[in-house]
C-alpha positions in Angstrom: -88.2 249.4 117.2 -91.1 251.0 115.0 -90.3 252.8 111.6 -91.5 256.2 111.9 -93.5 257.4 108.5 -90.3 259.4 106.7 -88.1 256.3 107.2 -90.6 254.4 105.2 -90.7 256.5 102.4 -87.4 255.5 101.9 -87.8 252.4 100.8 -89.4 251.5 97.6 -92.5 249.4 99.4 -94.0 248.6 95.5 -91.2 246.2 95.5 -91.9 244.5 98.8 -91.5 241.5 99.9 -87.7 240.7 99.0 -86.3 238.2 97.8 -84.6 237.9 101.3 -84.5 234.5 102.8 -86.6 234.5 106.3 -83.7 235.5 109.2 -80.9 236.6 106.7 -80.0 239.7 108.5 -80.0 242.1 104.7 -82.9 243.4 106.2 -81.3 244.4 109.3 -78.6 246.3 107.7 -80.8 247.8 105.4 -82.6 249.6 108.1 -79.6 250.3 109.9 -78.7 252.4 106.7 -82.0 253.9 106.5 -82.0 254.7 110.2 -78.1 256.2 110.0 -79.0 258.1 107.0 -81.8 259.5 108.6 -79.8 260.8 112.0 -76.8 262.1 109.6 -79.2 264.8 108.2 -77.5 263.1 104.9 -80.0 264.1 101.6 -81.8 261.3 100.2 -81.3 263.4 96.8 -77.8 263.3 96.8 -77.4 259.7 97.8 -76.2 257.2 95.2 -76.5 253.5 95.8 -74.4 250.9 94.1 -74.8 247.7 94.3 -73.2 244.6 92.9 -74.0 240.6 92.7 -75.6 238.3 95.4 -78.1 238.8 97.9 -76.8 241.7 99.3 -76.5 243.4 95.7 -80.7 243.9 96.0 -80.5 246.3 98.8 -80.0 249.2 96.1 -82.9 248.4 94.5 -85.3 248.8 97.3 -83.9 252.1 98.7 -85.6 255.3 97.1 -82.2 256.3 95.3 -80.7 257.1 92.3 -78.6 253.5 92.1 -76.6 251.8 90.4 -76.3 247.7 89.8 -73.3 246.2 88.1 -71.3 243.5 87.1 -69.9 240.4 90.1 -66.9 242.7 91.9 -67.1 246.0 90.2 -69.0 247.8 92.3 -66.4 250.3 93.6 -64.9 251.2 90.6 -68.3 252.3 89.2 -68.6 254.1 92.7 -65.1 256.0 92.1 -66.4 256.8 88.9 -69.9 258.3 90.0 -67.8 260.0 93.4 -65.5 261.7 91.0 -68.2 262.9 88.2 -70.1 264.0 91.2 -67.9 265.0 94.2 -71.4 266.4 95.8 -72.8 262.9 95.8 -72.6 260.7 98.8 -71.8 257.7 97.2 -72.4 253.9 98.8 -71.5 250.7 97.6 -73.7 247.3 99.4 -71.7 244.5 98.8 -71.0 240.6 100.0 -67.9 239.1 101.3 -67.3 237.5 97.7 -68.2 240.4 95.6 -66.6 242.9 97.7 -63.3 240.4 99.1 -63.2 237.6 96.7 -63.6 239.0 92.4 -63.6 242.7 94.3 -60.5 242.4 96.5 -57.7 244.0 94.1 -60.7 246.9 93.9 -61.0 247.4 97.4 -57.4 247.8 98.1 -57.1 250.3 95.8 -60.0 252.1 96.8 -59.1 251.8 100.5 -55.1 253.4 99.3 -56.9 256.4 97.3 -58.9 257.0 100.3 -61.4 258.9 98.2 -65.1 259.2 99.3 -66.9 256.3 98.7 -68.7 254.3 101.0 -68.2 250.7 101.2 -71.1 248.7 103.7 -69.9 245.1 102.6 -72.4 242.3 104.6 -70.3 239.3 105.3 -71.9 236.2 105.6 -69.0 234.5 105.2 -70.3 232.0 102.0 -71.5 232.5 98.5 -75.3 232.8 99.2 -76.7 233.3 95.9 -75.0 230.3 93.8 -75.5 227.9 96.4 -73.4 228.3 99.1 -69.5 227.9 97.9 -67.2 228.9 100.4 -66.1 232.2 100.1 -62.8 234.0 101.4 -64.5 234.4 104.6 -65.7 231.1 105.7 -64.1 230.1 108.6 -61.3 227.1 107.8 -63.2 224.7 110.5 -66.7 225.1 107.8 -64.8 224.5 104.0 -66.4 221.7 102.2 -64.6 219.6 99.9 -64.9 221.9 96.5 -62.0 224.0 98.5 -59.9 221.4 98.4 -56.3 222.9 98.7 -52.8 221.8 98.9 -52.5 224.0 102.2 -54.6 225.4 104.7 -56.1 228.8 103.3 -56.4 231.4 105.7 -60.0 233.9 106.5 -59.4 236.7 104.3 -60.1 240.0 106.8 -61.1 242.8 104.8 -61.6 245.5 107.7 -57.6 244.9 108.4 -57.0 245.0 105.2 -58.8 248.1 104.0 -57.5 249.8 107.4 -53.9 248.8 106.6 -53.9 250.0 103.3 -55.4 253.6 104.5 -59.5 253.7 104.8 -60.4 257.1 106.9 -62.7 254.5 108.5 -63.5 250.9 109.2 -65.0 249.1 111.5 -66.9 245.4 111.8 -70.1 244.6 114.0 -72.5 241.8 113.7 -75.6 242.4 112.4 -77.5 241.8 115.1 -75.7 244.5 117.1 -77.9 247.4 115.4 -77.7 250.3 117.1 -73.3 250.0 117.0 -73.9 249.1 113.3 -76.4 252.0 112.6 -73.8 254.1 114.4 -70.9 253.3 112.5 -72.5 253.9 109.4 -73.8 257.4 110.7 -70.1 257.8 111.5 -69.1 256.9 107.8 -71.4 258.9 106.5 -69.7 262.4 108.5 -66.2 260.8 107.6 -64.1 262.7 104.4 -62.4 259.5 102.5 -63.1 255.7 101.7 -65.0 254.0 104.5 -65.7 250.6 105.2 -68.5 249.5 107.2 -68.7 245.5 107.3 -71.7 243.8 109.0 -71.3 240.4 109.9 -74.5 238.5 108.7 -76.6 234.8 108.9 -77.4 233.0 106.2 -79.9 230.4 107.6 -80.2 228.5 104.2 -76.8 228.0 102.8 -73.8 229.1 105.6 -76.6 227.7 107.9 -76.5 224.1 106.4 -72.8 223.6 107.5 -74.0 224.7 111.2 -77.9 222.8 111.4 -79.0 225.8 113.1 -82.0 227.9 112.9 -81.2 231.9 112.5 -81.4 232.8 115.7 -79.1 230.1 116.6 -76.5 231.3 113.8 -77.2 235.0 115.6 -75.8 233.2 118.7 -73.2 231.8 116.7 -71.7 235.2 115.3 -71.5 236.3 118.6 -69.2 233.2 119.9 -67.1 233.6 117.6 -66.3 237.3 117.8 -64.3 239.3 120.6 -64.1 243.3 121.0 -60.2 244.8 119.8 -60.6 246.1 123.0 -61.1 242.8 124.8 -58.9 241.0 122.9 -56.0 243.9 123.1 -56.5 243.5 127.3 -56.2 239.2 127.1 -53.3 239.8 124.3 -55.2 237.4 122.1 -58.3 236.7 120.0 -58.5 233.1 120.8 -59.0 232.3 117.2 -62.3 234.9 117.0 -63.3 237.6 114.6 -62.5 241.1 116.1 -65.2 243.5 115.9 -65.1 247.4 116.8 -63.3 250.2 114.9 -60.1 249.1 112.9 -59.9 252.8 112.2 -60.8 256.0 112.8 -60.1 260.1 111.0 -57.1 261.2 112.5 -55.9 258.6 114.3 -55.0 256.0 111.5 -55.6 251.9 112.2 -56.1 251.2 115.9 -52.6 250.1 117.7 -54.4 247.2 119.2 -55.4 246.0 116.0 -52.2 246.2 114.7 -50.3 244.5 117.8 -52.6 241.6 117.0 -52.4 241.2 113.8 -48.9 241.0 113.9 -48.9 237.9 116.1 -50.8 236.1 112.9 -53.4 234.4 115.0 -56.3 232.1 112.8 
């Protein structure tokens, strides 16, 4: 899919390349944003980016934004703060699974219980990629390594049931490489009054992708094993132990039944 020339402009191309490692899908969801933006008729002039630590965090810094970066698991607070100052301001956060679930969490309930404007793109590749590759709340339990040691078997932290539980206008979870529902979803975000949480389930070919031995397009492949549609998964009565992906949520009609009825059955 080629970049027309006013997408371009969007991103600040002096600070090309990134610091990206090649197949970590950042890049994808970056341009997903760009693209969803772009189709929203949303002003680049009254978007503000903030961004907090780890890989992800950068994506901020190469939009053509007013952004903010701060400290490990603050970013929605600051975000609050800048929505509330500035109630014409489409704010985003771009965070990872640990900044966002793991330091971030008690932030991102209460963010997701206000139900105030911000939104919340999170890019969940499921390890700490930036301080060499410590499981995070979102590795699955079949990939810890022995530093999460435990005295009982921790379970995957979801955030998009989480944030939809506690009251987000708007969630929903695809994989990265599923663009064009991903762009969407963020479109939808964008047109949604109240917190929104987009999450984007990514590969990280150097660290998460140690644990599998596989190459990035081989981790892509992976992702998609291990997820199953809420809609596929409401219709077998099970997830079989996979991620769900879809819409958790949606404006008006609260957390998606389905969603719910399987959650409640407390499957890992």
């Amino acid at each position: 899919m080629r970049s027309s020339p006013s997408l371009l402009r969007q991103i600040r191309e002096d600070r090309l390349p990134t610091i990206w490692c090649t197949g970590c899908g950042n890049g994808a969801v970056m341009s997903a944003f760009v693209r969803a933006v772009d189709e929203a008729g949303s002003d680049w002039n009254k978007i503000c980016t903030v961004s907090g630590i780890g890989c992800s965090g950068r994506i901020g810094g190469y939009l053509r934004t007013d952004s903010i970066h701060v400290t490990h698991g603050r970013a929605l607070p600051v975000a609050l703060g800048a929505k509330l100052v500035r109630p014409d301001l489409t704010v985003v956060t771009f965070m990872g699974d640990g900044d966002a679930y793991s330091i971030g969490g008690n932030h991102l309930l209460h963010a997701s219980r206000r139900n105030d404007g911000v939104k919340a793109i999170v890019i969940n590749n499921m390890t700490f990629g930036m301080t060499g590759g410590q499981p995070s709340p979102t590795t699955p339990l079949s990939l810890l390594d022995p530093s999460a040691a435990s005295l009982h078997e921790p379970r995957m932290l979801d955030g998009p049931v989480m944030s939809a539980v506690m009251g987000a206008a708007y969630v929903a979870r695809w994989p990265a490489s599923d663009f064009m529902q991903l762009k969407d979803s963020m479109k939808k975000a964008l047109g949604t009054r109240g917190f929104c949480l987009v999450e984007a389930l990514s590969q990280c070919p150097v660290h998460f992708g140690r644990r599998m031995a596989g190459e990035p397009r081989e981790l892509v492949k992976w992702i998609k094993d291990a997820t199953i549609s809420i809609d596929e998964a409401a219709a077998r009565g099970t997830t079989g132990g996979k991620m769900l992906v879809g819409e958790f949520s949606a404006p008006g009609e609260g957390v998606n039944a389905s969603v719910l009825g399987l959650v409640r059955r407390r499957e890992t």
